[in-house]
C-alpha positions as CSV (number, residue, x, y, z in Angstrom):
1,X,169.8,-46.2,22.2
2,X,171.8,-42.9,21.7
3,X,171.0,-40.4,24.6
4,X,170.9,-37.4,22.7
5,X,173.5,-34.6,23.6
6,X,172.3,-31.4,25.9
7,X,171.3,-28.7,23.8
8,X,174.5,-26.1,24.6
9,X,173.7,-22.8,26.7
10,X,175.2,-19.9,25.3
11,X,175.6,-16.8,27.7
12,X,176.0,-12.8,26.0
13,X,176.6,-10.1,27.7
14,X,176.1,-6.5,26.2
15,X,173.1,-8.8,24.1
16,X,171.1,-5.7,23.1
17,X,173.9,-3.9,21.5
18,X,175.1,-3.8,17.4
19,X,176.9,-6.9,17.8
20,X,175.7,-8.4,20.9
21,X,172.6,-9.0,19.2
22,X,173.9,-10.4,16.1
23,X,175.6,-12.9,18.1
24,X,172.6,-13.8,19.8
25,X,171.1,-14.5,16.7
26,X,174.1,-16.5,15.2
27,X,174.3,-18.5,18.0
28,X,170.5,-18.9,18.5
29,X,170.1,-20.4,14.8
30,X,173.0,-23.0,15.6
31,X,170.1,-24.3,18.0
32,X,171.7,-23.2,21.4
33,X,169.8,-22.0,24.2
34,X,171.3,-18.2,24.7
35,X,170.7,-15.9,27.8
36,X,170.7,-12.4,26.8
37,X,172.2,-10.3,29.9
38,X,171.8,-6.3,30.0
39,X,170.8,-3.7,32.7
40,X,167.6,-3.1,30.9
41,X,164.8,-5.7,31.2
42,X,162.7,-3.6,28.4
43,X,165.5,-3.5,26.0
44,X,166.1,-6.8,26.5
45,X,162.8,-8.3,26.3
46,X,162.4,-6.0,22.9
47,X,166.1,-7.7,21.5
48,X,164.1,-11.1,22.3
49,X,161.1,-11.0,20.9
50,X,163.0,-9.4,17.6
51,X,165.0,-12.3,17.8
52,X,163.0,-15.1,18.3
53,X,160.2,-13.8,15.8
54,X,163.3,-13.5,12.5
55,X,164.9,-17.6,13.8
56,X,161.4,-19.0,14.9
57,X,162.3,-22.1,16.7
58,X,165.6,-22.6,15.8
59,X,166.8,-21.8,19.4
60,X,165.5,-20.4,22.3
61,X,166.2,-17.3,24.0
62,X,165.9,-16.2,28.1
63,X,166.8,-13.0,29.6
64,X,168.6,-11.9,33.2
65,X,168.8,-8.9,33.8
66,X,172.5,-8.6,35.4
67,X,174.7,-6.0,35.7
68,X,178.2,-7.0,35.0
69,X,179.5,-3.7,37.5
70,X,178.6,-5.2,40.2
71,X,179.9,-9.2,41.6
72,X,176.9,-9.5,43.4
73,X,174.8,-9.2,40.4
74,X,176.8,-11.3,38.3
75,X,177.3,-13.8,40.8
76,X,173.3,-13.8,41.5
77,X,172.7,-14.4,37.3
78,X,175.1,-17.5,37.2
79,X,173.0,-19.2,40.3
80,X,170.0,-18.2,38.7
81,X,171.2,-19.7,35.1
82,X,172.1,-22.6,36.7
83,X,169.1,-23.1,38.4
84,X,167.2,-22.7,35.2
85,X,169.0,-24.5,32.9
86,X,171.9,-26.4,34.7
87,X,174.4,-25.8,32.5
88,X,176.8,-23.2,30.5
89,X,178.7,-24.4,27.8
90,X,179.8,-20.7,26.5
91,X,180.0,-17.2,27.6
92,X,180.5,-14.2,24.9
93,X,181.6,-10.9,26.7
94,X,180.6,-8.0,24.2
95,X,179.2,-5.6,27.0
96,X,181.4,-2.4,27.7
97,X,182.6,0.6,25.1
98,X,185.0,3.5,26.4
99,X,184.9,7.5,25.6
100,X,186.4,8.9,22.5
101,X,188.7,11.4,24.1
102,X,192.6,12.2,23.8
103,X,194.4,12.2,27.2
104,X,193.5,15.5,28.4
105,X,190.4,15.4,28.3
106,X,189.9,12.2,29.9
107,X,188.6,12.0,33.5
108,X,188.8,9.2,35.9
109,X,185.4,8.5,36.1
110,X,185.8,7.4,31.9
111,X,188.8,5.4,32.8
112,X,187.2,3.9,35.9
113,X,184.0,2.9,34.4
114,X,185.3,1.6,31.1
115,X,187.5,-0.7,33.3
116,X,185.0,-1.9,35.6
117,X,182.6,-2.4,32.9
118,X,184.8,-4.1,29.9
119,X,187.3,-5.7,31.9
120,X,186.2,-5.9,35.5
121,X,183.0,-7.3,33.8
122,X,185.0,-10.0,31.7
123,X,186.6,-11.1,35.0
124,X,183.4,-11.4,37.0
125,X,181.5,-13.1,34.2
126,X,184.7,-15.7,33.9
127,X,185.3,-16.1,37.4
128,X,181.4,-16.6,38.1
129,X,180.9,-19.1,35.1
130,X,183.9,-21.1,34.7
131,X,182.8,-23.6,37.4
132,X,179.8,-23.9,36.2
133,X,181.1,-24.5,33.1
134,X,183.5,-26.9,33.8
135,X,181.2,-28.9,35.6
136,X,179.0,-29.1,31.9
137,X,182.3,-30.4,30.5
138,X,184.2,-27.5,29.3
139,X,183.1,-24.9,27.0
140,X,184.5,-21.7,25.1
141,X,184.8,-17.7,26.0
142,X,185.0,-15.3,23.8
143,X,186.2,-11.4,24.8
144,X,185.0,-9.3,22.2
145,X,187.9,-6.2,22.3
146,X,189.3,-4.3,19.6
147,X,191.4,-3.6,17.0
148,X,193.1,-0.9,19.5
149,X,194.8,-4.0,21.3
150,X,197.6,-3.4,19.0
151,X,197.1,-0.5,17.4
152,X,196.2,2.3,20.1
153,X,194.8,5.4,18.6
154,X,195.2,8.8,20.4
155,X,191.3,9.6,20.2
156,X,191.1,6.6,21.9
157,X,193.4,6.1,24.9
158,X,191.3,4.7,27.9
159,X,189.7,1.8,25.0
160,X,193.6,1.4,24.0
161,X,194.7,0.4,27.4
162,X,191.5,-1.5,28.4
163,X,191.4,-3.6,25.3
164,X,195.7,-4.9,25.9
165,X,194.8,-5.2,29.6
166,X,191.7,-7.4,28.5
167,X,194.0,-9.5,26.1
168,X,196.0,-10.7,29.1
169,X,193.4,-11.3,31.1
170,X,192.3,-13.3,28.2
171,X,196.0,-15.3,27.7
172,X,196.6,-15.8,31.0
173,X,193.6,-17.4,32.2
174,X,193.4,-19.3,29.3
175,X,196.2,-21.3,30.4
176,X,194.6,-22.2,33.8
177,X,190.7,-22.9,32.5
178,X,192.5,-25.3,29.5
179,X,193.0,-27.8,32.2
180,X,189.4,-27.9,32.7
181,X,188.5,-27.8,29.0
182,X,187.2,-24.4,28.5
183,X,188.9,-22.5,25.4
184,X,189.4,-18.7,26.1
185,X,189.8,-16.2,23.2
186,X,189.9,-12.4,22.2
187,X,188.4,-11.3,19.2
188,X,189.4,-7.9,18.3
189,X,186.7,-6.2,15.7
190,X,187.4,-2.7,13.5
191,X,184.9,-0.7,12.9
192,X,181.6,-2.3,12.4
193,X,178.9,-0.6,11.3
194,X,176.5,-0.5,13.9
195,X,174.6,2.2,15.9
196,X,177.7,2.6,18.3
197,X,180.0,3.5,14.9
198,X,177.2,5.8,13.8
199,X,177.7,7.9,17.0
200,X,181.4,7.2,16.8
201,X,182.2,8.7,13.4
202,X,180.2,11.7,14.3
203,X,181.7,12.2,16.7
204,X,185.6,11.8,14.5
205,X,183.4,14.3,12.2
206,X,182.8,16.9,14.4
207,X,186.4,17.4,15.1
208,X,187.5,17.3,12.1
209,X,185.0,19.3,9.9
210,X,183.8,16.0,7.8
211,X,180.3,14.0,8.2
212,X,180.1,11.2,9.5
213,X,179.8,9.4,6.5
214,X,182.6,10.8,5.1
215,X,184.3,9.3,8.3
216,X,183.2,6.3,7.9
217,X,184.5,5.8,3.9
218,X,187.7,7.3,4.9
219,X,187.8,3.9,7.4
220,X,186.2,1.7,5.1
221,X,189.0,2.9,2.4
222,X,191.8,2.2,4.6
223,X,191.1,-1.6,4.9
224,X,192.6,-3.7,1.7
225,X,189.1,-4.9,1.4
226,X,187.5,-1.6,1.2
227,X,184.7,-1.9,3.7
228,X,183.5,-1.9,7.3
229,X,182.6,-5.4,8.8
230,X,178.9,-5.9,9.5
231,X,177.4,-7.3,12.9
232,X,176.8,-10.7,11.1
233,X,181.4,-10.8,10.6
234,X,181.6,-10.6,13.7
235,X,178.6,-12.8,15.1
236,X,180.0,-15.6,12.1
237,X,183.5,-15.7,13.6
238,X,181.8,-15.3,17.5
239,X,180.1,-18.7,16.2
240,X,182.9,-20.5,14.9
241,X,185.0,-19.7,18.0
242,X,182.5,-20.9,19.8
243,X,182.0,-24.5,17.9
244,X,184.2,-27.6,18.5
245,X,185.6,-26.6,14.9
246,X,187.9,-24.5,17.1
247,X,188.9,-27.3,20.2
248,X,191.9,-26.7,19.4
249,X,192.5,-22.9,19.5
250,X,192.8,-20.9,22.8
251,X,194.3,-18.5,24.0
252,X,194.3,-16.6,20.8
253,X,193.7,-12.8,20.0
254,X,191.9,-12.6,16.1
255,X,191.9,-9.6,14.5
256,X,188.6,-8.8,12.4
257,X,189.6,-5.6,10.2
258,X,189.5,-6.5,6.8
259,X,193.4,-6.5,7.0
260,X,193.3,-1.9,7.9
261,X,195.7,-2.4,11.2
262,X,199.2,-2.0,10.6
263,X,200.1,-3.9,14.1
264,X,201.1,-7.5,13.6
């Protein structure tokens, strides 16, 4: 007889955000088991119980509270994951946003903690779980960036520089985890219309004199497609990077913008 195969554990950082959770939930229906990790053991029991109560048993969902700022935190979640479960098959890094601010009025402290948190984070989550995961026999990480990778805006300089430096954190270590069959890749959303972009395109708004809905159809109308992607875009192509549908793609950065970026 067949022994059947593990059931994968997936592990998402930033899981009570806009898209965190929707790749929770795309994940979790697949039939994974997924550990939610955030800073806020309320917010993240709440994301769960929504969770589990829309995809029933379809998967099943644990919680660690872990804060990706710190090594010792991150570090303590991976022991504690493994002790739980005893093995990680993928890890999806969607924690960590920076300021909306042009260069002078930008302060260390935004530069400092957007770096420890998106990047810094990525590298602590990676460094802590690809043993771990090569051990399982290989798996796949996602770094969820943005579109600003290759297309920096000047509202936005401290996400700019943060997402490229994140993208060669990505491409390099891909080269070294391959060898141990884990598959690392960037996936760089637009705007996607979550509580985040809510906040975002006031914010645009108020400097300009428009509403932030106004904002967010001038966006939408600069995309050949003529909208803003939804959590679920995002979660469905989280998912398929994720699946052995893409064993053979790493070291890739996917651009999810409904084709509005000019960069190539």
């Amino acid at each position: 007889m067949d022994t059947p195969a593990p059931t994968p554990v997936m592990v998402v950082s930033g899981a009570t955000g806009g898209m965190g959770s929707a790749v929770v939930e795309e994940i979790a229906r697949s039939g994974a088991t997924v550990a939610l990790l955030g800073r806020n053991e309320k917010r993240l029991d709440r994301t769960r119980r929504s969770i589990q109560n829309r995809i029933g048993d379809a998967g099943r969902l644990v919680t660690y509270e872990t804060d990706i700022n710190s090594t010792a935190s991150v570090d303590s979640f991976a022991a504690r994951l493994m002790a739980d479960l005893g093995r990680v098959d993928g890890l999806v890094h969607s924690a960590g946003d920076g300021p909306l601010a042009p260069l002078a009025e930008t302060d260390d402290a935004m530069w400092q903690s957007t770096f420890n948190g998106k990047l810094m984070g990525a590298v602590r989550l990676a460094r802590a779980l690809a043993g771990p995961m090569a051990s399982s026999g290989g798996g796949s990480m996602v770094m969820i960036s943005g579109v600003f990778r290759k297309d920096p805006d000047p509202l936005f300089p401290v996400n700019s520089a943060i997402n490229a430096a994140l993208a060669v954190f990505a491409k390099s270590v891909s080269k070294d985890l391959g060898r141990s069959g884990i598959r690392v890749n960037v996936l760089d959303p637009g705007a996607v219309r979550t509580p985040l972009w809510d906040e975002i395109a006031k914010a645009i708004g108020e400097r300009s004199g428009a509403t932030a809905e106004e904002i967010s159809a001038h966006v939408a109308a600069q995309s050949p497609l003529g909208t803003l992607a939804e959590p679920s875009d995002v979660a469905h192509t989280v998912g398929y990077l994720l699946s052995p549908a893409a064993r053979h793609l790493t070291g890739a950065a996917i651009t999810l913008d409904g084709g509005a970026s000019a960069g190539l």
